[in-house]
C-alpha positions as CSV (number, residue, x, y, z in Angstrom):
1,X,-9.6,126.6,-88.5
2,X,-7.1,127.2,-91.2
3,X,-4.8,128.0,-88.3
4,X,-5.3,125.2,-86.2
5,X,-5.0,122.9,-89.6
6,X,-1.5,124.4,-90.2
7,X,-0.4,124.0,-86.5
8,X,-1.0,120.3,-86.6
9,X,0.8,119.4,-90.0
10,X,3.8,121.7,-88.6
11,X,3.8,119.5,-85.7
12,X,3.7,115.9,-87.2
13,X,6.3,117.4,-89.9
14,X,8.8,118.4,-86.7
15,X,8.3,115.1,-85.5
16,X,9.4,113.7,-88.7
17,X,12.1,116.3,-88.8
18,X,10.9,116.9,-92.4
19,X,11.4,120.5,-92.9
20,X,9.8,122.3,-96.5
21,X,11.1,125.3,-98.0
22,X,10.0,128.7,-95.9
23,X,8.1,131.4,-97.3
24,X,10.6,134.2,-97.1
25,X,8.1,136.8,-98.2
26,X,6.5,137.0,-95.2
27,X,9.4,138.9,-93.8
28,X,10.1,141.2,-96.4
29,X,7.5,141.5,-99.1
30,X,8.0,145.7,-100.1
31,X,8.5,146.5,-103.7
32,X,11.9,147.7,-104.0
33,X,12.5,151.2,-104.3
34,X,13.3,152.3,-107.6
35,X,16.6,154.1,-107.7
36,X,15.9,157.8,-108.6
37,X,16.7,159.2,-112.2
38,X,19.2,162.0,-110.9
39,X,19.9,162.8,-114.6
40,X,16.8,164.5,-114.8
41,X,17.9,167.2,-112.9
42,X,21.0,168.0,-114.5
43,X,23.7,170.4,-113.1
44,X,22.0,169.8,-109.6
45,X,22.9,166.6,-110.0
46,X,26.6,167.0,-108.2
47,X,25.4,168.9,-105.0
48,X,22.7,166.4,-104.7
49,X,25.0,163.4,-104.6
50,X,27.8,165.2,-102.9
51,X,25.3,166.4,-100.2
52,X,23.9,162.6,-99.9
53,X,27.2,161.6,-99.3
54,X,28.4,163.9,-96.2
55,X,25.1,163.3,-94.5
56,X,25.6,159.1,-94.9
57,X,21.8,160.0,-96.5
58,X,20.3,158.4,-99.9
59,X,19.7,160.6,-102.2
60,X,16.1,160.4,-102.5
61,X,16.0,162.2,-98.6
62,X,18.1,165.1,-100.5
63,X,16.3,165.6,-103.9
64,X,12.7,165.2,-101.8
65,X,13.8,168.2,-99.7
66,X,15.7,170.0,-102.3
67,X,12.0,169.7,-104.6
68,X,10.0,170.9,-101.3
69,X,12.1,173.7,-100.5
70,X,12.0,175.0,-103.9
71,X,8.4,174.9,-104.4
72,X,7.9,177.1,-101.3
73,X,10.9,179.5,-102.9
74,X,9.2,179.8,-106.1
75,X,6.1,179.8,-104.1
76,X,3.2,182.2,-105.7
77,X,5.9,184.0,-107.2
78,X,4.7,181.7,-110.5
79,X,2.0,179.4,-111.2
80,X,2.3,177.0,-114.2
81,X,-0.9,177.0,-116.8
82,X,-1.8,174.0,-118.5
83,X,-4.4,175.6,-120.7
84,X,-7.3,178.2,-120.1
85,X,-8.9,177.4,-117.2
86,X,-6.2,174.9,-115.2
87,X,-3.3,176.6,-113.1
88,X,-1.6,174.6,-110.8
89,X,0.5,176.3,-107.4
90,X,4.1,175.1,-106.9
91,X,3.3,173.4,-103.6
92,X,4.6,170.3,-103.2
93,X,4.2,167.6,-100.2
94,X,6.9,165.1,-99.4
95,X,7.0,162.5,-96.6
96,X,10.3,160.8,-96.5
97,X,9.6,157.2,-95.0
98,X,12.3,155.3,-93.3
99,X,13.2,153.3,-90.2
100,X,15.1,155.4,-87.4
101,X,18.6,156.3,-88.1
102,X,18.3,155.6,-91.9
103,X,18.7,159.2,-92.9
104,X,16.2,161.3,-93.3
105,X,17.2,164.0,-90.6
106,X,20.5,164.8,-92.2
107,X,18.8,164.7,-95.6
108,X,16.7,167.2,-94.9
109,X,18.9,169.2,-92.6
110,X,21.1,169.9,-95.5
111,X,18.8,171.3,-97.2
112,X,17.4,173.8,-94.7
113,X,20.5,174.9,-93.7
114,X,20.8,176.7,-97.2
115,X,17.1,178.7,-96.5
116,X,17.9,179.1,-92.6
117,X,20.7,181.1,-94.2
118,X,18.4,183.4,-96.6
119,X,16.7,183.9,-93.6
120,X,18.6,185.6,-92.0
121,X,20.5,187.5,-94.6
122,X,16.5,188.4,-94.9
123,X,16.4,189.4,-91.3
124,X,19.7,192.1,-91.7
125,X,18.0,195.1,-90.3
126,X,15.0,193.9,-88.3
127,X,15.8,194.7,-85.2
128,X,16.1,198.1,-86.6
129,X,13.2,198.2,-87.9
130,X,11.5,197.0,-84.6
131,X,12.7,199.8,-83.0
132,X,11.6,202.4,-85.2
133,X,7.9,200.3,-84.8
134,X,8.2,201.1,-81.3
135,X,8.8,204.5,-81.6
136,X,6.6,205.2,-84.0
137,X,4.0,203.2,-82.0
138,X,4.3,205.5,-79.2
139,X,4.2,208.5,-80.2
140,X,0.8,207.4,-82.0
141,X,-0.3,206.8,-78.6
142,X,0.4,209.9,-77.6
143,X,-0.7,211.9,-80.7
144,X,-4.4,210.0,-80.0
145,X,-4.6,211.1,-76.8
146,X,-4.4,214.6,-78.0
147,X,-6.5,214.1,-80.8
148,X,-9.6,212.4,-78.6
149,X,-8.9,215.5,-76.1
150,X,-9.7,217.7,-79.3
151,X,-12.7,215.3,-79.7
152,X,-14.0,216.1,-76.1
153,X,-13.7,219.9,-76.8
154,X,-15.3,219.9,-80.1
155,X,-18.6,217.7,-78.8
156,X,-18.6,219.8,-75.4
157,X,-18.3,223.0,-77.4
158,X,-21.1,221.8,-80.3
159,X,-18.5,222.3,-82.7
160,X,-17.4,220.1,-85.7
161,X,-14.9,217.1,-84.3
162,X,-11.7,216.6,-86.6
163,X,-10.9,213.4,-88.3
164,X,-8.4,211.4,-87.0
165,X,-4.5,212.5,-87.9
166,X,-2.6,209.7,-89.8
167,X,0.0,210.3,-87.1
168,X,-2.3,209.1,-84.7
169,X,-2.6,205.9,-86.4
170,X,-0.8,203.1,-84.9
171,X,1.5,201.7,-87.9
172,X,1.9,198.2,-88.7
173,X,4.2,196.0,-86.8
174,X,6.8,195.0,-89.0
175,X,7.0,191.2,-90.1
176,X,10.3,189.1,-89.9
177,X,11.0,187.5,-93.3
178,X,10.4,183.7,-93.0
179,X,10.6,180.9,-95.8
180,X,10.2,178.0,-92.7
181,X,7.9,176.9,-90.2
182,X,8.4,174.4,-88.3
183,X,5.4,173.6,-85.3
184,X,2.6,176.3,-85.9
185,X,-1.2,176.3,-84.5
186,X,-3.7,176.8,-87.7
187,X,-4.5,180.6,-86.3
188,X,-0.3,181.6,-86.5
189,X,-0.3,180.0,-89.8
190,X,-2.9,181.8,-90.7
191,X,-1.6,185.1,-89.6
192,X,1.8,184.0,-91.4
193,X,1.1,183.7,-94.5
194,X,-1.5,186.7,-94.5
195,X,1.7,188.6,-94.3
196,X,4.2,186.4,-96.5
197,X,1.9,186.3,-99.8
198,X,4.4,184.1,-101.2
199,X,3.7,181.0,-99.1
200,X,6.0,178.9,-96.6
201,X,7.3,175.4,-95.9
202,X,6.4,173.4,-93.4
203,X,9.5,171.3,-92.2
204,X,9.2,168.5,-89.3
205,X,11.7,166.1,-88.0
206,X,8.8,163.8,-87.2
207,X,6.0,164.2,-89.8
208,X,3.8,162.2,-86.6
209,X,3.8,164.7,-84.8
210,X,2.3,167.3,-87.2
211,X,-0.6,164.4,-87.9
212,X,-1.2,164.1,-84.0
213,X,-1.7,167.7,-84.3
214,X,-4.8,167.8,-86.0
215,X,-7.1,167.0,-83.3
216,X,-4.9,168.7,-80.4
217,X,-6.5,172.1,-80.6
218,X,-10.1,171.4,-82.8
219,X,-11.6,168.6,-80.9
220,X,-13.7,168.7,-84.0
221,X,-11.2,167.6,-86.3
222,X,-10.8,171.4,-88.3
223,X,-6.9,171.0,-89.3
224,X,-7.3,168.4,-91.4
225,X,-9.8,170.5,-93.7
226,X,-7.3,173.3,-93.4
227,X,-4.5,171.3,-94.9
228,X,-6.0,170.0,-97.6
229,X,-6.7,173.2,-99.1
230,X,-3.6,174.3,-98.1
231,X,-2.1,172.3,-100.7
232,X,-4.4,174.0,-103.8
233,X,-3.1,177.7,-102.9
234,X,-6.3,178.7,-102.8
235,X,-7.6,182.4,-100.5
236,X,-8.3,181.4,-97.9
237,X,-10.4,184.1,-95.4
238,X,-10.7,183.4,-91.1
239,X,-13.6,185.1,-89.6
240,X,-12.8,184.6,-85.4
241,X,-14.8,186.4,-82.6
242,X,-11.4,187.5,-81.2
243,X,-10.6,189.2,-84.7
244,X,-12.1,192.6,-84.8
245,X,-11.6,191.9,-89.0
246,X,-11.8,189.2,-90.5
247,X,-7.9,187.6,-91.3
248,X,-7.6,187.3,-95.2
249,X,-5.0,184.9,-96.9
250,X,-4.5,185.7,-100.3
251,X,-3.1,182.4,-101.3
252,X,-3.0,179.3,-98.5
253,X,0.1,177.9,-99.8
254,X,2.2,175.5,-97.7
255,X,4.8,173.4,-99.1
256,X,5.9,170.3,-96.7
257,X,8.4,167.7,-95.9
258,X,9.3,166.0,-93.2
259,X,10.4,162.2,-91.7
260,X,8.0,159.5,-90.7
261,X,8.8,155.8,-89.9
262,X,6.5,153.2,-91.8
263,X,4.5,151.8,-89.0
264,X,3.3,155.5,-88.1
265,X,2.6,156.0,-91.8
266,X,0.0,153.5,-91.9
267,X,-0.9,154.3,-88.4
268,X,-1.3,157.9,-89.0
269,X,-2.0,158.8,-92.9
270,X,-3.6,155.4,-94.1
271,X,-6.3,153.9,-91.6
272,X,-9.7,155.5,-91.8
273,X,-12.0,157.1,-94.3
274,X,-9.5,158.5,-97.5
275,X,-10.2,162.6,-97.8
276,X,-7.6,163.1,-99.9
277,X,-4.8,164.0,-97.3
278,X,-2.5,161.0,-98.1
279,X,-2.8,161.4,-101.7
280,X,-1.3,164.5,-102.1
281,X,1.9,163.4,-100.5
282,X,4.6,162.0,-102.6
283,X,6.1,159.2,-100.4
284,X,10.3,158.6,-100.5
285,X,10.7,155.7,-99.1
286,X,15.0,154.5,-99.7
287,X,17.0,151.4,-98.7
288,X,19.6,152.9,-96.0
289,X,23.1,153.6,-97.5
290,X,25.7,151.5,-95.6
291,X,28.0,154.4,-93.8
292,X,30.9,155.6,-95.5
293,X,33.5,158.7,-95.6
294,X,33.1,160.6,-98.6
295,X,34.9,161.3,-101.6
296,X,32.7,164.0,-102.6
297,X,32.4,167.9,-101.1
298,X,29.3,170.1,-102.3
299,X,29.3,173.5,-103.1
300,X,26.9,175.1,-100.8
301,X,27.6,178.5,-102.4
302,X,26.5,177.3,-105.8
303,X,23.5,175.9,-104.3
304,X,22.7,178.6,-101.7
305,X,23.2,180.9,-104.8
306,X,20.4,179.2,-107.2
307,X,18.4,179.5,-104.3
308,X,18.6,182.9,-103.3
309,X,17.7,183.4,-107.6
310,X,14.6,181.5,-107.2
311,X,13.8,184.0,-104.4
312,X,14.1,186.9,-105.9
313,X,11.7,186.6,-108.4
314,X,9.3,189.0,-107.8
315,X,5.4,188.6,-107.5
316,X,3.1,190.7,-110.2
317,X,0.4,192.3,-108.9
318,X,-3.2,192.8,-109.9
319,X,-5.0,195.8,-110.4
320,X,-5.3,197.2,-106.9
321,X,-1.8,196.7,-106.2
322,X,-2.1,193.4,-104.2
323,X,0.6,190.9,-104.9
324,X,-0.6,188.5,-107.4
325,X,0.9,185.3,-108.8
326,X,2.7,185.5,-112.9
327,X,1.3,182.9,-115.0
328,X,4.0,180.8,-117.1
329,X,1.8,178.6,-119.6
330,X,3.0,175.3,-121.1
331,X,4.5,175.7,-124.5
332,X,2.2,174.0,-127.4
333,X,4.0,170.6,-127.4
334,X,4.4,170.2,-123.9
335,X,0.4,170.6,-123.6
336,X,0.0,167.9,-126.2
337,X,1.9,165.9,-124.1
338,X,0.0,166.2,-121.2
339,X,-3.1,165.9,-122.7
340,X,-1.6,162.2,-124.0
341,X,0.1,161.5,-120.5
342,X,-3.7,162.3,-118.9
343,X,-5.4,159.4,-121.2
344,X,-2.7,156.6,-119.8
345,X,-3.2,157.9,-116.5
346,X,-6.7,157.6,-116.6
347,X,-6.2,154.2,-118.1
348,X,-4.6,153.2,-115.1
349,X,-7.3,154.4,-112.7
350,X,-8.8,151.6,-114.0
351,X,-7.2,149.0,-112.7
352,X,-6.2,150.6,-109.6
353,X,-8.1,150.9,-105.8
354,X,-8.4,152.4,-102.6
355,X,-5.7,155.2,-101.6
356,X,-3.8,154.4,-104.9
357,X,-6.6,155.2,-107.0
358,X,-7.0,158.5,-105.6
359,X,-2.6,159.4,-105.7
360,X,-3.1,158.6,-109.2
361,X,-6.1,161.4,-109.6
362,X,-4.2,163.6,-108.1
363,X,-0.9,162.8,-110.9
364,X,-1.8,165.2,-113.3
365,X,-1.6,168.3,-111.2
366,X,1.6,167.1,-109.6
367,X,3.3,166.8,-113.3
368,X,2.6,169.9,-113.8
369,X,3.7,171.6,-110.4
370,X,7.0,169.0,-111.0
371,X,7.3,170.5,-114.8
372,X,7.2,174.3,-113.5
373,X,9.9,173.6,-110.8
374,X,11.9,171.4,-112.9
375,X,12.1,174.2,-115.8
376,X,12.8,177.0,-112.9
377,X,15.6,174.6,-111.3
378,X,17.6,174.3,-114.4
379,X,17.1,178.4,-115.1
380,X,18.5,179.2,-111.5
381,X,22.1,177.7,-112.3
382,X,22.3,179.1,-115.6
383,X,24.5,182.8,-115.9
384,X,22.8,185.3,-114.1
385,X,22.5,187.1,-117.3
386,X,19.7,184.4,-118.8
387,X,16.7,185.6,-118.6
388,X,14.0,183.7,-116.9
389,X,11.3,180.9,-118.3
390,X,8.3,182.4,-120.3
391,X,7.0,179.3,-120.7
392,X,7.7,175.2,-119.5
393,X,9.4,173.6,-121.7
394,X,8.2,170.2,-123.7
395,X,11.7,169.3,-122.2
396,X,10.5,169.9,-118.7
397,X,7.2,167.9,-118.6
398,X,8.9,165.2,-120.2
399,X,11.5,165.0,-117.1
400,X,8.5,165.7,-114.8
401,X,7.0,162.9,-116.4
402,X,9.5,161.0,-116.5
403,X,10.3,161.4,-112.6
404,X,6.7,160.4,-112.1
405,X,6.6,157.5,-114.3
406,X,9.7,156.0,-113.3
407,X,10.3,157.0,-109.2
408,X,7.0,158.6,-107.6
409,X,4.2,155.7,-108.8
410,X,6.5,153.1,-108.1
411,X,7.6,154.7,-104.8
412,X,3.8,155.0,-103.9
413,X,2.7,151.2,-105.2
414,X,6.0,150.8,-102.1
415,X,4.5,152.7,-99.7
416,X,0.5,151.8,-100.3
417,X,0.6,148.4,-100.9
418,X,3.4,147.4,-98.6
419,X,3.5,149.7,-95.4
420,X,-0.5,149.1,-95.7
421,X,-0.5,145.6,-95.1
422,X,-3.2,143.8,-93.0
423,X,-2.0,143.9,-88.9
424,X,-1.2,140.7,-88.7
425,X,1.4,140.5,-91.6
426,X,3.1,143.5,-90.6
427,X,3.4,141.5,-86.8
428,X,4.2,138.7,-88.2
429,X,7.1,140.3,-90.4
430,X,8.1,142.3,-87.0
431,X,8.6,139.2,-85.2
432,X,10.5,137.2,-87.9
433,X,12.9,139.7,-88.4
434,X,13.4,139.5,-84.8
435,X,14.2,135.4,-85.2
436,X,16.5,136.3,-88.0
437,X,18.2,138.6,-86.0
438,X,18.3,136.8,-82.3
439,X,19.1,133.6,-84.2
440,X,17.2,131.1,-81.6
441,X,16.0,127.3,-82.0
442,X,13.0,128.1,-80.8
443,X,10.3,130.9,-79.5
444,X,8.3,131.1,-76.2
445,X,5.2,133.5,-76.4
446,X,5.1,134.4,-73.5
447,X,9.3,135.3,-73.3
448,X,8.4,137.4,-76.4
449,X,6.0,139.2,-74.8
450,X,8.0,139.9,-71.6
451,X,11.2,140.3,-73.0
452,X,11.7,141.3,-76.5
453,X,9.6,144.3,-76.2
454,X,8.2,144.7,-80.3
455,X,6.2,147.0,-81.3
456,X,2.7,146.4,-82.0
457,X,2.6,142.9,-80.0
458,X,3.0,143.4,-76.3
459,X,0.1,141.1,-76.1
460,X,-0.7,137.6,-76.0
461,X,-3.2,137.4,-79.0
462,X,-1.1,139.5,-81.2
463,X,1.6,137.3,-80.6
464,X,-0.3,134.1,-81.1
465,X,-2.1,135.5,-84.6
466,X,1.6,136.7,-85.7
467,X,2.6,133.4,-85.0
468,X,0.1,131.1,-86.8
469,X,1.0,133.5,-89.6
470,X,4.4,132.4,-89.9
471,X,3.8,128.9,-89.4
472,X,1.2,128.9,-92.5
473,X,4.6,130.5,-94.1
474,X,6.4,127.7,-92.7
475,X,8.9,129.7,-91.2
476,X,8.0,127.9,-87.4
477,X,6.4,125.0,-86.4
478,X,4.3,124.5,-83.2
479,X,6.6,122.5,-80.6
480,X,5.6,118.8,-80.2
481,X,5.4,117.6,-76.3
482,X,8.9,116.2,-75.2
483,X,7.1,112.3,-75.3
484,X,6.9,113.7,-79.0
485,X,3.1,113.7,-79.5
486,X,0.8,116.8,-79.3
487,X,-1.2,116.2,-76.2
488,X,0.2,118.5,-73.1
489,X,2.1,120.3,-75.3
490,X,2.8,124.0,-74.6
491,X,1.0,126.1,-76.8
492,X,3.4,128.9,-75.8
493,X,6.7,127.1,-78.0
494,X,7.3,127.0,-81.6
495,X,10.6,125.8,-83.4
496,X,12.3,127.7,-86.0
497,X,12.2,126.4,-89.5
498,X,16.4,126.1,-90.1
499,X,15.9,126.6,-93.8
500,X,15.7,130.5,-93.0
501,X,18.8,130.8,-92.2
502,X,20.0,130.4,-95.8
């Protein structure tokens, strides 16, 4: 009835020509992005915004990349400790929200080209080495054939059978060095990272279609499980029929980023029961930077070369041999800190509901994760002479902190409380933006529906319910009939509200 009640004072205020001031909020009523604090990550700073500049990209698309990529670099190589009892894994998540064309694609591009090139500097060799597997391969083969012939003479003649020869053994296939994956099933993955101990990133154009994914091969719904613990770095063991052993992980680690556009965000990550998945990403979500020709060049080679440092730190072991992360601990101070930081985050938890509530839970482990990155980041750019961390700096969880404080919460309270809006507001706001943009006097339903092609209302009651929403903004006004009273009018024609224009 509230509806109806604001369609009829709409229409005796048209016919007065008495037009009140619009709610403009109904078109645009996001928080504003807060700008990120590049300071915090010093002598990265220049390649970050010379990089933002030759891809026409914010640079929140770079840095969220650059912090993804380097989490999977690091990777188990180090964990960060907190105090006994609480380690945390480098893996970090990062979904960089944005319309089409606004620049997340060349953001992270830039960023992967730098690992595609480690890669296959990485890969020197392999085909090499493949051929010697082959060889080797075969003459097992042939070398068990002989052996099992001894076997048949030995049980024929009662006679003790010899052991297998080791080179009748056929020897492991060799593995190509990856730090990228791009569209994997949960099985390859699986196999992936049983052979690359120090974990991978996951990188995809279209974040979408990796959430679509879930359900495409386990009608049951078993990849969402799978990712979730994919983000603690946990082992993680697969016990398949098809397996003759069972396939061990020693440490499920997946870093991710990738692009999603803000209706599939809330279409994909935010409607439904909360598990967890959505508040383990960290959501960039940047204005568009108007396109410009830059004044700025990066140095790739200083970058690539900070990366290829991070890289070659090299995993301890534990006492069987089997790679095994190195623990850095927080210094003193910087455990003080956290334990202070935890208390106000809690306080907020308070306050806060739904899908927020559990991204703040999950705070505390990504300050820490952000605090061992930030403290290796700063080390790989330094002489090569330095020697590395032995513990995280008070000065590093304060920036992590900081970065949390002042860009990630905000950038979440964005992205939760403003891509999540009820349906009908984020119609509504669809189809003003189209009046803003098409300029008419007034709007036909049904030409709306047949012609202007939006997304989410290709039908009359979505159209209808978006309008009454923006006549209760007073943004339209519900046609009066041409005699200029309401009865015969059509209910299909509203009149704009001219005050929008200004």
């Amino acid at each position: 009835m509230r509806g109806e009640n604001a369609i009829r004072a709409a229409i005796e205020r048209a016919s007065d020509h008495i037009w009140p001031e619009p709610d403009m909020t109904v078109i645009d009523n996001r928080r504003k992005p807060p700008k990120f604090p590049l300071e915090i990550l010093g002598e990265w700073k220049p390649w970050i915004e010379a990089t933002a500049q030759s891809k026409s990209a914010p640079v929140d698309y770079v840095v969220s990349s650059l912090l993804s990529l380097l989490s999977s670099v690091i990777g188990n190589s180090r964990r960060v400790c907190a105090w006994d009892g609480w380690v945390e894994p480098g893996v970090l998540w990062m979904a960089n929200i944005g319309i089409p064309s606004s620049g997340k694609s060349p953001g992270i591009d830039a960023v992967l080209e730098l690992a595609r090139e480690i890669e296959g500097s990485m890969a020197e060799g392999f085909t090499d080495q493949l051929r010697n597997w082959e060889t080797e391969k075969a003459a097992a083969k042939e070398n068990r054939t002989i052996w099992e012939d001894e076997i048949k003479t030995a049980v024929k003649n009662d006679m003790l059978a010899p052991c297998i020869p080791e080179k009748a053994i056929e020897p492991e296939k060799p593995v190509l060095p990856r730090i990228i994956v791009t569209d994997a099933t949960i099985e390859s993955l699986v196999r992936l990272l049983s052979q690359h101990p120090r974990g991978l990133l996951l990188s995809r154009d279209e974040l979408a279609g990796w959430l679509e994914s879930f359900n495409r091969y386990n009608s049951g719904g078993g990849d969402r499980p799978f990712w979730i613990e994919a983000y603690g770095g946990r082992p993680y063991v697969v016990d398949r029929q098809k397996n003759e052993e069972p396939v061990r992980v020693p440490f499920l680690s997946i870093s991710i980023v990738g692009g999603i556009q803000p209706d599939k965000l809330v279409k994909l990550l935010m409607e439904g029961d909360d598990d967890g998945l959505a508040s383990r990403i960290l959501m960039v979500w940047p204005d568009p930077v108007p396109p410009r020709r830059p004044t700025l060049s990066p140095d790739n080679y200083k970058a690539s070369s900070a990366i290829r440092r991070l890289h070659n730190l090299t995993m301890g072991s534990d006492d069987e041999g089997n790679p095994n992360p190195i623990i850095v601990r927080l210094e003193a101070t910087a455990a003080n800190m956290l334990d202070e930081w935890r208390k106000e985050n809690a306080e907020c938890q308070s306050w806060a509901s739904g899908l927020y509530l559990s991204h703040l839970g999950k705070m505390p482990g990504v300050v820490l994760r952000l605090s061992l990155i930030l403290e290796f980041m700063e080390w790989s750019l330094l002489p090569e002479r330095s020697s590395e961390p032995e513990f995280v700096s008070a000065k590093s969880f304060a920036s992590a902190a900081d970065l949390v404080e002042e860009y990630f919460l905000p950038m979440a309270e964005r992205a939760y409380g403003d891509a999540a809006l009820p349906k009908v507001e984020r119609h509504a706001a669809t189809l003003a933006k189209q009046i803003l943009k098409r300029r008419p006097e007034k709007i036909n339903t049904r030409e709306i529906q047949r012609d202007w092609k939006l997304p989410g209302l290709g039908n009359a009651q979505a159209i209808h319910a978006a309008c009454e929403h923006l006549v209760e903004a007073s943004c339209i006004v519900a046609a009066p009939s041409r005699e200029g009273g309401t009865s015969g009018r059509s209910k299909s024609d509203f009149l704009i509200n001219p005050k929008i224009w200004g």
